[in-house]
Kinemage of the C-alpha trace (Angstrom):
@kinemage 1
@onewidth
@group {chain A} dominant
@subgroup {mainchain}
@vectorlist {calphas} color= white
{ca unk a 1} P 71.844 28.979 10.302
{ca unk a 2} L 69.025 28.646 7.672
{ca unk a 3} L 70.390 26.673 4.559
{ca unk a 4} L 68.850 27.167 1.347
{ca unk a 5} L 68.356 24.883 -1.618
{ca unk a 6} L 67.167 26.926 -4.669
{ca unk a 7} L 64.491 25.488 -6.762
{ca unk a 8} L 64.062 25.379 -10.353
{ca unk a 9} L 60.766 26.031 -11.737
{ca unk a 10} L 58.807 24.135 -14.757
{ca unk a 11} L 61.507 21.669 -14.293
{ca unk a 12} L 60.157 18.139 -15.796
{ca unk a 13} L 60.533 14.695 -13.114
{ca unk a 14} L 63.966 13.168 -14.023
{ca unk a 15} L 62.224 9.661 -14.374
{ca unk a 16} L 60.068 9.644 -17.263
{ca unk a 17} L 57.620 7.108 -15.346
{ca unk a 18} L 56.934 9.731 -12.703
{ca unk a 19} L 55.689 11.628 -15.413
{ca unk a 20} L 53.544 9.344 -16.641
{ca unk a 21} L 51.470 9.668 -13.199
{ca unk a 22} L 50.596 12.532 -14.272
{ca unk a 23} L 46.951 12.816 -15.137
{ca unk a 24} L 46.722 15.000 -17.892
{ca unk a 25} L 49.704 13.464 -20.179
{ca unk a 26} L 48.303 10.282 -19.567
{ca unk a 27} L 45.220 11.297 -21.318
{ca unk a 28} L 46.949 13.122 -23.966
{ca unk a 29} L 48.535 9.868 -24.561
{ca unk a 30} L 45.435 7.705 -24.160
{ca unk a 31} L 43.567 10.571 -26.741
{ca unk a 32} L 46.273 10.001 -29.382
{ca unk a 33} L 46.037 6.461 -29.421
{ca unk a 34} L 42.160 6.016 -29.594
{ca unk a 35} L 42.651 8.815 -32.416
{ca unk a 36} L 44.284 6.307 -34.417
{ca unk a 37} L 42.839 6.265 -38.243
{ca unk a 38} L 44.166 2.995 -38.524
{ca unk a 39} L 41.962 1.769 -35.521
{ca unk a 40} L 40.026 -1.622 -36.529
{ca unk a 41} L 37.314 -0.363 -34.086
{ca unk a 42} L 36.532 2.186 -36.610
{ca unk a 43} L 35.635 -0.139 -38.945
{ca unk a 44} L 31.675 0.170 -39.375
{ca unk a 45} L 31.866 -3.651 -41.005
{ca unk a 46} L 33.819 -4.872 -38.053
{ca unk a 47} L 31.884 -3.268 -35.227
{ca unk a 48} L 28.556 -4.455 -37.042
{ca unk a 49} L 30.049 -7.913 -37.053
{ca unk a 50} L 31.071 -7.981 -33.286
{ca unk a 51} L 28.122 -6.817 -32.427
{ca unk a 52} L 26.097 -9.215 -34.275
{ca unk a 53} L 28.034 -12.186 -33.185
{ca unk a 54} L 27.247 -11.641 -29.301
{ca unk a 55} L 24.086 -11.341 -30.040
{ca unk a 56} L 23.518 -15.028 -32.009
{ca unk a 57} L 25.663 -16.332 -29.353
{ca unk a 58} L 23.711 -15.180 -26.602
{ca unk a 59} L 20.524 -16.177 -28.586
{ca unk a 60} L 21.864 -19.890 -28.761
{ca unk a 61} L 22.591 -19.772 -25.083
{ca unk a 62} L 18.809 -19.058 -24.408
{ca unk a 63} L 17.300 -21.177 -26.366
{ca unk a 64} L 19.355 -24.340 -24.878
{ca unk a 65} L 17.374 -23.574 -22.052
{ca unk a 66} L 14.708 -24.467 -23.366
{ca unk a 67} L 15.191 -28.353 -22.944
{ca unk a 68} L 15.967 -27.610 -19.261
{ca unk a 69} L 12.759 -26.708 -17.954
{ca unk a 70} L 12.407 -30.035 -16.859
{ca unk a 71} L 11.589 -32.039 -12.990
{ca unk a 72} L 14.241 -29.936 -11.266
{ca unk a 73} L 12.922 -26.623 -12.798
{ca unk a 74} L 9.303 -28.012 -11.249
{ca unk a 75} L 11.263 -28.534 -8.308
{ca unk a 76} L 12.354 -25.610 -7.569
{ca unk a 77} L 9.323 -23.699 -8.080
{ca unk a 78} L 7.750 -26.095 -5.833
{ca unk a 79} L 10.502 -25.073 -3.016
{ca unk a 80} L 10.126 -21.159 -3.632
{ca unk a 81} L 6.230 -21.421 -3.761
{ca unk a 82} L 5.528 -22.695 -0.687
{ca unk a 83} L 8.362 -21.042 0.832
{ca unk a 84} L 6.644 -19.507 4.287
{ca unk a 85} L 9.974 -16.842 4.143
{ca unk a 86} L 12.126 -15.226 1.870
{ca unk a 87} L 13.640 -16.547 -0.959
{ca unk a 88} L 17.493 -15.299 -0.350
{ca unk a 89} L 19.539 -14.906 -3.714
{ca unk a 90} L 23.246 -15.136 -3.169
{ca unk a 91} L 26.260 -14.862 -5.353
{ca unk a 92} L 29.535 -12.781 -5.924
{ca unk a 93} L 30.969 -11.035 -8.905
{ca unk a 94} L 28.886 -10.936 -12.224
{ca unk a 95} L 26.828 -13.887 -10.946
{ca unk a 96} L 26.022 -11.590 -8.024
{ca unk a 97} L 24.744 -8.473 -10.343
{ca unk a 98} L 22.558 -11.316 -11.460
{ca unk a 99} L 21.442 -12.206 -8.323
{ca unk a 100} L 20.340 -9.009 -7.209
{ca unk a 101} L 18.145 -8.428 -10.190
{ca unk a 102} L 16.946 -11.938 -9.730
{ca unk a 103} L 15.995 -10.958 -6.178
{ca unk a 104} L 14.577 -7.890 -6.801
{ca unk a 105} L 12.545 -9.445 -9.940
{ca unk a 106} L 11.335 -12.095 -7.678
{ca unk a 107} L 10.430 -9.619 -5.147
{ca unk a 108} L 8.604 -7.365 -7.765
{ca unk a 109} L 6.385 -10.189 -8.971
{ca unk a 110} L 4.702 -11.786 -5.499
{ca unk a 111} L 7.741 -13.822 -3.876
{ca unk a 112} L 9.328 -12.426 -1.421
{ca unk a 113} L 12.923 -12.245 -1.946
{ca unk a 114} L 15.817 -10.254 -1.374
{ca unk a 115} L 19.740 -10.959 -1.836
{ca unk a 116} L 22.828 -11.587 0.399
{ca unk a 117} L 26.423 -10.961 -0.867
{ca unk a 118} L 28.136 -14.361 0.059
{ca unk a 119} L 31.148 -12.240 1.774
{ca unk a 120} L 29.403 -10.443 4.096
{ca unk a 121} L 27.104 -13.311 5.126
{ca unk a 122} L 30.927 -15.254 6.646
{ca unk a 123} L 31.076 -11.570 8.876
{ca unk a 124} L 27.739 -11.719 10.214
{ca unk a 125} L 24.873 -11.307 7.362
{ca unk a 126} L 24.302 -15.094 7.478
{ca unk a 127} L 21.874 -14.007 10.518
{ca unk a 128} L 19.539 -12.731 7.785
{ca unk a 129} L 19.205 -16.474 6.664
{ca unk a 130} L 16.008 -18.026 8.833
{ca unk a 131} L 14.994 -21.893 8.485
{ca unk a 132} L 11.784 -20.541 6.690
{ca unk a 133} L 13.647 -18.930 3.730
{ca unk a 134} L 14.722 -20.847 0.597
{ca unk a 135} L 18.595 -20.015 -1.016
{ca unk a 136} L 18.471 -19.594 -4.319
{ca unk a 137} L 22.709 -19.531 -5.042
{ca unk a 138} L 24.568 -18.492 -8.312
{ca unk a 139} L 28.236 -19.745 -9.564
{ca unk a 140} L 29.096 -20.264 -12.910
{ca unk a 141} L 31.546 -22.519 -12.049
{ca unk a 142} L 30.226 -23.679 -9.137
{ca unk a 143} L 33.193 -23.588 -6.744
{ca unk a 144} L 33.170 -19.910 -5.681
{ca unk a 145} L 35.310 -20.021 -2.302
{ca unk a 146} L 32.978 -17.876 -1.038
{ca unk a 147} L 29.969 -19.477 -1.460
{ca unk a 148} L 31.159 -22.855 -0.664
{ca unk a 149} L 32.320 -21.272 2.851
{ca unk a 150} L 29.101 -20.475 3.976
{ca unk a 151} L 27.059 -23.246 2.809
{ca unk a 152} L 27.941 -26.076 5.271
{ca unk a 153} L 26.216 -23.316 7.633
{ca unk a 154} L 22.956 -23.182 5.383
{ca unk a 155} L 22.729 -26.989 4.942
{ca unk a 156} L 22.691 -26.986 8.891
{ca unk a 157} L 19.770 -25.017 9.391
{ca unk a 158} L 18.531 -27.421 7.080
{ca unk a 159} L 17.526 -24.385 4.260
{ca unk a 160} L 16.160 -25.776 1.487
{ca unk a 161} L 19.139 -24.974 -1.406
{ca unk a 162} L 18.558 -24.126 -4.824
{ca unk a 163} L 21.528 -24.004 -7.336
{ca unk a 164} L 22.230 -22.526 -10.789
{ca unk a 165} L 25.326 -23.292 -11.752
{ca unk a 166} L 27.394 -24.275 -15.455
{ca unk a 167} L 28.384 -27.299 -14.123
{ca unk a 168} L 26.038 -30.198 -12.909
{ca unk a 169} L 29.615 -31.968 -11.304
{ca unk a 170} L 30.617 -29.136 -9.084
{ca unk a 171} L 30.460 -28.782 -5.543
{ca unk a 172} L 28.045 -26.323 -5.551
{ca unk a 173} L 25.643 -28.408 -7.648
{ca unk a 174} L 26.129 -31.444 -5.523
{ca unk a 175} L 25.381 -29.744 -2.265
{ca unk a 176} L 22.277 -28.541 -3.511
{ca unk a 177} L 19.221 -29.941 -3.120
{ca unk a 178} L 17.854 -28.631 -6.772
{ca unk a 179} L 20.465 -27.842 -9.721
{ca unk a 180} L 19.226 -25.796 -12.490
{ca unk a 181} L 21.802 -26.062 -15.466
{ca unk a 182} L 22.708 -22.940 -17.173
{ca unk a 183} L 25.524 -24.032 -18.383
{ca unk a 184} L 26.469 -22.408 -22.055
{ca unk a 185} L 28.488 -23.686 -25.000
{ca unk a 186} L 30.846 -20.532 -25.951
{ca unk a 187} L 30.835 -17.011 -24.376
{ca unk a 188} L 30.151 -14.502 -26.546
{ca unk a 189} L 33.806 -12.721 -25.275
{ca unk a 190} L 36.045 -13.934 -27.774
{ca unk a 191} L 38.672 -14.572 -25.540
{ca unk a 192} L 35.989 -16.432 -23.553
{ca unk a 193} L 36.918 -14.944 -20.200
{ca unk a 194} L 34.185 -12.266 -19.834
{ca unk a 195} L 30.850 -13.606 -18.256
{ca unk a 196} L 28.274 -12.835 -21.570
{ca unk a 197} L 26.392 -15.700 -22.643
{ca unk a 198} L 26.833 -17.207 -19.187
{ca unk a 199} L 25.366 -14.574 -17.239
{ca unk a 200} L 22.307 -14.180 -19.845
{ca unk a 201} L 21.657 -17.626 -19.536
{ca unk a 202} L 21.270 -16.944 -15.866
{ca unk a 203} L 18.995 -13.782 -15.673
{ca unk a 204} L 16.566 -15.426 -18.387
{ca unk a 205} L 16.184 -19.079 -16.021
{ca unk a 206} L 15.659 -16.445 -12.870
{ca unk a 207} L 13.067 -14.445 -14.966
{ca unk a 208} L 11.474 -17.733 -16.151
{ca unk a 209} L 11.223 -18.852 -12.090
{ca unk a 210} L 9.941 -15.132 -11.618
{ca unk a 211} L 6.783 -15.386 -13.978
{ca unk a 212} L 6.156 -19.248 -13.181
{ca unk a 213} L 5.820 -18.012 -10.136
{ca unk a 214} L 3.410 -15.383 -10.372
{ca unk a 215} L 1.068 -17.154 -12.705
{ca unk a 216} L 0.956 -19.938 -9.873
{ca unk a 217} L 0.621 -17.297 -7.155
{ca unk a 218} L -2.631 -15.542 -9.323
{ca unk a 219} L -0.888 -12.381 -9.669
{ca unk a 220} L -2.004 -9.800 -10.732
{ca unk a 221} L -1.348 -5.851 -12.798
{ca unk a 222} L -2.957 -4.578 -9.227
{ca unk a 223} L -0.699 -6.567 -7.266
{ca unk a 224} L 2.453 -5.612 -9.265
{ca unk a 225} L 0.997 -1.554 -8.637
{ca unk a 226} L 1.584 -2.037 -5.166
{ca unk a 227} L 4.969 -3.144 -5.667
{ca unk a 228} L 6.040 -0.272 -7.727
{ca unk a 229} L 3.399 2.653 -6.294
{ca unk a 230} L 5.870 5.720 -7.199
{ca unk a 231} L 5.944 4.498 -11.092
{ca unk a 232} L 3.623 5.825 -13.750
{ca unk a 233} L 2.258 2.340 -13.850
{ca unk a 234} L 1.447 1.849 -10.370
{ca unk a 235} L -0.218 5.115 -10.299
{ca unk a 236} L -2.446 4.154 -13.849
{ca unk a 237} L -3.522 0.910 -11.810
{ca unk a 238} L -4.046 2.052 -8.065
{ca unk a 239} L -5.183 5.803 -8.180
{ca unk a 240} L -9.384 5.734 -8.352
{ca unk a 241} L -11.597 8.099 -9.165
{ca unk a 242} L -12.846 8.598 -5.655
{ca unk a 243} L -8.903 9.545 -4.882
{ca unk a 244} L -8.298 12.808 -6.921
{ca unk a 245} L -12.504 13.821 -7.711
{ca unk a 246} L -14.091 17.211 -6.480
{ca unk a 247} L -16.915 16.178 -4.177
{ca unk a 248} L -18.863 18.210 -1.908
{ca unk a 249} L -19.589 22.044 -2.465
{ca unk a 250} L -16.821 21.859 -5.141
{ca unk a 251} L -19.416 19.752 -7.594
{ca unk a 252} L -20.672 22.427 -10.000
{ca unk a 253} L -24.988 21.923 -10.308
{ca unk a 254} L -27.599 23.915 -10.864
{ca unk a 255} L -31.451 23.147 -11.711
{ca unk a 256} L -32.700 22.710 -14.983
{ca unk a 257} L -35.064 25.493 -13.870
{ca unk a 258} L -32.097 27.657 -13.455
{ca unk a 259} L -31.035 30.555 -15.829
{ca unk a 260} L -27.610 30.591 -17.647
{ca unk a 261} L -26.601 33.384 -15.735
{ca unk a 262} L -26.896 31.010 -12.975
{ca unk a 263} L -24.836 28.561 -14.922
{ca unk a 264} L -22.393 30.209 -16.059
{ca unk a 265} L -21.712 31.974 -12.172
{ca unk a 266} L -21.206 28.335 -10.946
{ca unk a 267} L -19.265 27.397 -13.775
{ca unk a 268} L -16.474 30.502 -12.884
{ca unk a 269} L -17.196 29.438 -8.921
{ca unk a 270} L -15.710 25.879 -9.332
{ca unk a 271} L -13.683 26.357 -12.437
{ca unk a 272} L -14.096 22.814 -14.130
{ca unk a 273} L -15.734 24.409 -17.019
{ca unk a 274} L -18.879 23.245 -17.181
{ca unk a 275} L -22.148 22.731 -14.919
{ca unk a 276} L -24.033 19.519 -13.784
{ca unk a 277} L -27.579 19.893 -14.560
{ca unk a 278} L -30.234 17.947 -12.306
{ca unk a 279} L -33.958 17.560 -11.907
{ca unk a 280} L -35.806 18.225 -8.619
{ca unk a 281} L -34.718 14.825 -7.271
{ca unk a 282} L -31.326 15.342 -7.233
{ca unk a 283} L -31.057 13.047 -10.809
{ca unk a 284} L -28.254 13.965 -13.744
{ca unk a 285} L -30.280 14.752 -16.478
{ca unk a 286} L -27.413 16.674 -18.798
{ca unk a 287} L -24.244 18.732 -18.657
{ca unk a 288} L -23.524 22.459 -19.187
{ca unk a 289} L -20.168 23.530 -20.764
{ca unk a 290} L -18.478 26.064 -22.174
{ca unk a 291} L -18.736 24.696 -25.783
{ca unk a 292} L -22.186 24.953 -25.017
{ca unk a 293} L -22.262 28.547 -23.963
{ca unk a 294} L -20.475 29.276 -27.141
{ca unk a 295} L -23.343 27.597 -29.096
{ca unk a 296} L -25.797 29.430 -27.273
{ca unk a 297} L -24.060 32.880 -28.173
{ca unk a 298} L -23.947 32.055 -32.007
{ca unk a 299} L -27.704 31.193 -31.712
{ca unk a 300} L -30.224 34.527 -32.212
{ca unk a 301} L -32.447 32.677 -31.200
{ca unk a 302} L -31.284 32.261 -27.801
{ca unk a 303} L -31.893 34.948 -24.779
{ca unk a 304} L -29.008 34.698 -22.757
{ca unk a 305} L -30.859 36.317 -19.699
{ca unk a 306} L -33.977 34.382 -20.005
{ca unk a 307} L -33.140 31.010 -21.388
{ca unk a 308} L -33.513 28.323 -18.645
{ca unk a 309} L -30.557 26.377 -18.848
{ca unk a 310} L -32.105 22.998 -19.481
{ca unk a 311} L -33.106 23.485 -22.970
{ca unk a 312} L -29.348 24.502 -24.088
{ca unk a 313} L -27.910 21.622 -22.223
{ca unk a 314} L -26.015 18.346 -23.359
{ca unk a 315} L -28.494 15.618 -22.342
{ca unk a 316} L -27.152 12.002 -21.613
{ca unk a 317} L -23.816 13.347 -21.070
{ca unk a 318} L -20.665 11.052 -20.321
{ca unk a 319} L -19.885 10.489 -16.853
{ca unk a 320} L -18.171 7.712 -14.852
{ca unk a 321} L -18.370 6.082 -10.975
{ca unk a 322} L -16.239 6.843 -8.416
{ca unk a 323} L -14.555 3.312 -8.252
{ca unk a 324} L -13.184 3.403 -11.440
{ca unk a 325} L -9.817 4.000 -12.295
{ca unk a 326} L -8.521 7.588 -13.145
{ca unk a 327} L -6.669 5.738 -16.133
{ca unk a 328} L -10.529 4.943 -17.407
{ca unk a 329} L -12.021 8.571 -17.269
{ca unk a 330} L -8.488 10.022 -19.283
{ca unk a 331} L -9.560 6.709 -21.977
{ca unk a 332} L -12.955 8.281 -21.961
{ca unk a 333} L -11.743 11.349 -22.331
{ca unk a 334} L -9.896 11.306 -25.289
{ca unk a 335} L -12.569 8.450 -26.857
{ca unk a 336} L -14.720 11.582 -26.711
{ca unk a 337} L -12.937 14.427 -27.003
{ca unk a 338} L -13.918 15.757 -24.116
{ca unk a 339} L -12.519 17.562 -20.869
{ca unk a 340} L -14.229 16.765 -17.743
{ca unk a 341} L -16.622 13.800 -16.475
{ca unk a 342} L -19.440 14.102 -14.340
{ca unk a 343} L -19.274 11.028 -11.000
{ca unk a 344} L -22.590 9.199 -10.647
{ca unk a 345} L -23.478 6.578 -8.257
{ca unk a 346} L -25.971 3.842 -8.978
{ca unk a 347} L -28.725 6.038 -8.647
{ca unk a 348} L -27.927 8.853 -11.416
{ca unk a 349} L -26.759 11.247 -8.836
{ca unk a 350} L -23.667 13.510 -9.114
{ca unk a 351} L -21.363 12.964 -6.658
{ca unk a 352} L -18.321 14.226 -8.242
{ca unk a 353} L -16.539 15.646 -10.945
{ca unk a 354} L -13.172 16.535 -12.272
{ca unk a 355} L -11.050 17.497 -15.645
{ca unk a 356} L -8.171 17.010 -17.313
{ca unk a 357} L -6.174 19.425 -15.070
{ca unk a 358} L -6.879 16.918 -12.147
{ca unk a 359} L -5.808 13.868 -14.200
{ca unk a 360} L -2.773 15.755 -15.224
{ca unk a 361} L -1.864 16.792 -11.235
{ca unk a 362} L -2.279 12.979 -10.401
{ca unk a 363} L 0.490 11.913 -13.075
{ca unk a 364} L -2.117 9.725 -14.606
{ca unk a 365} L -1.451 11.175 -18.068
């Protein structure tokens, strides 16, 4: 025997906190209340304020590190400079967001770095730590149970340790073998709980090790292009002209000798719009282009079939070598106002050429 219990449809939850589970009247709800006219947070004044304050607080907490750039600073750079590993950035929490952009800003900029979440180096990541690297550890407070676990472990393999920490007396700091004090006055949270000012003060003393660092190391725009070789900066500094020129049978020339009819067919066979034009050597002596053909047309005194087309040519043209940067020829370009560059080596001869359309396809403009 079957027994049946009949159901009542659109029937609300007897406990009114069940309902609150529900997704959609909890929005309703959390919509009415942000829809409040009487919200301080829609005070212009107010929010300008806030905003302001965080800012000047912040802005104090750099500049007190100003007067901290002192022996240990030197120290430390000394450590991560001649380093012969990896510099390993560790923390956990908001000091570890600031560790991984210290990392990969170290990384970025000549020293090789990378960072290790203090957890996962207890189950096994420690591994990653060799006696060649250098730890470079963040705490604000500078007894993070995590990080305090692991570092009898480090001090073992006798790892050079580098701390930045808010307070010079904590365990962290007196473990370390360097203590760089970023300790702050006030947070900018005005319940002084949320990591602002703090955590500032930290990513500006890890950019400041960063760039002392690659001024010591000599580095250079060149070096920081092969860092970053999918960006539109790495690919203004690394990509040449020899990388993305037409060489070969794709070079337009012709003789001085040669008619315009003869120009103007290798013109339309390469499509760069316009025509090297060289002497019986081989040597650039001037350039044939399209605005060139349209002066020639507006000129009756011009025989389009008979005119050789050395005497309606550009002479001394603008052209470039093939070790340049492509970034150089689009400067030239627009210096100009031109659209395509002849490629010369030392001795005047054309060995390449390209346009604007070939800058464009290489993303260097």
């Amino acid at each position: 025997m079957l027994l049946k219990i009949p159901l009542r449809r659109n029937q609300a939850p007897a406990d009114p906190a069940i309902s609150l589970l529900n997704p959609v009247l909890m929005n309703a709800q959390l919509n009415t209340q942000n829809l409040t006219l009487n919200s301080p947070i829609l005070d212009e004044s107010k929010i300008r304020n806030s905003a302001m304050t965080v800012i000047e607080t912040e802005a104090r907490a750099i500049s007190a590190l100003q007067k901290r750039v002192n022996g240990s600073f030197l120290h430390a750079c000394q450590l991560m400079f001649q380093c012969h590993g990896r510099v390993v950035v560790i923390g956990i929490g908001k000091s570890g967001h600031i560790a991984r952009k210290i990392a990969a800003t170290l990384a970025s900029t000549g020293t090789p770095a990378f960072f290790v979440h203090p957890a996962e180096a207890s189950h096994g990541d420690l591994g990653m730590i060799t006696q060649k690297d250098v730890v470079l550890s963040l705490s604000n407070s500078g007894e993070t149970d995590e990080l305090l676990t692991i570092l009898p472990l480090i001090k073992r393999q006798n790892v050079p340790l580098i701390a930045m920490t808010g307070n010079e007396f904590s365990s962290l700091a007196k473990l370390a073998d360097v203590h760089l004090d970023v300790s702050v006055s006030e947070e900018a949270c005005p319940l002084g709980l949320a990591p602002t000012a703090s955590t500032t003060a930290a990513l500006v003393m890890g950019d400041a090790l960063a760039i002392a660092l690659l001024e010591a190391r000599g580095f250079t725009s060149e070096d920081f292009a092969r860092s970053h070789p999918a960006g539109t900066l790495g690919r203004r500094l690394l990509v040449r002209i020899s990388d993305i020129m037409h060489s070969g049978k794709q070079i337009p020339v012709v003789d001085q000798h040669d008619s315009l009819t003869a120009a103007l067919v290798e013109m339309t066979r390469t499509g760069l719009g316009m025509t090297a034009v060289t002497d019986d050597q081989g040597h650039l002596l001037g350039v044939f282009t399209d605005g060139d053909l349209r002066r020639a047309v507006d000129d009756n005194d011009i025989d389009l079939r008979d005119t050789r087309v050395g005497k309606v040519m550009t002479s001394n043209p603008k052209t470039i070598t093939a070790d340049k940067l492509a970034a150089e020829a689009a400067q030239v370009m627009e210096a100009f106002k031109i659209h395509a560059l002849l490629v010369v080596d030392d001795e005047n001869h054309v060995v390449g050429a390209l346009n604007i359309h070939d800058l464009l396809r290489a993303r260097v403009v």
